[in-house]
C-alpha positions, 0 to 999 in steps of 0.5 A: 295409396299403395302406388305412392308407396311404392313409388317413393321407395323406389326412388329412394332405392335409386337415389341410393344406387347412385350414392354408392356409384359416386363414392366408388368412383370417388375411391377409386379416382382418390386411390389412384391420385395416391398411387400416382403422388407415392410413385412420384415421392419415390422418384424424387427420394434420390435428390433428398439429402440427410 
């Protein structure tokens, strides 16, 4: 009894290890796309006409 026990929490701990590294990574990608899109506005702020 005890070793389904343990075994099923620790398979939850791993599945959630996993979550946390795939949306770290998912931040990360995302937050430099932002970066990249921001820098890439400010270059083309010259052409802009008021």
């Amino acid at each position: 009894m005890n070793e389904k026990i343990y075994n099923s929490l620790s398979g939850i701990g791993a599945a959630g290890i996993v979550t946390g590294i795939i949306c770290i990574v998912i931040g990360i990608t995302v937050g430099i796309i932002s970066i990249i899109s921001g820098a890439h506005a400010l270059g083309l702020k010259r052409h802009i006409i008021f």
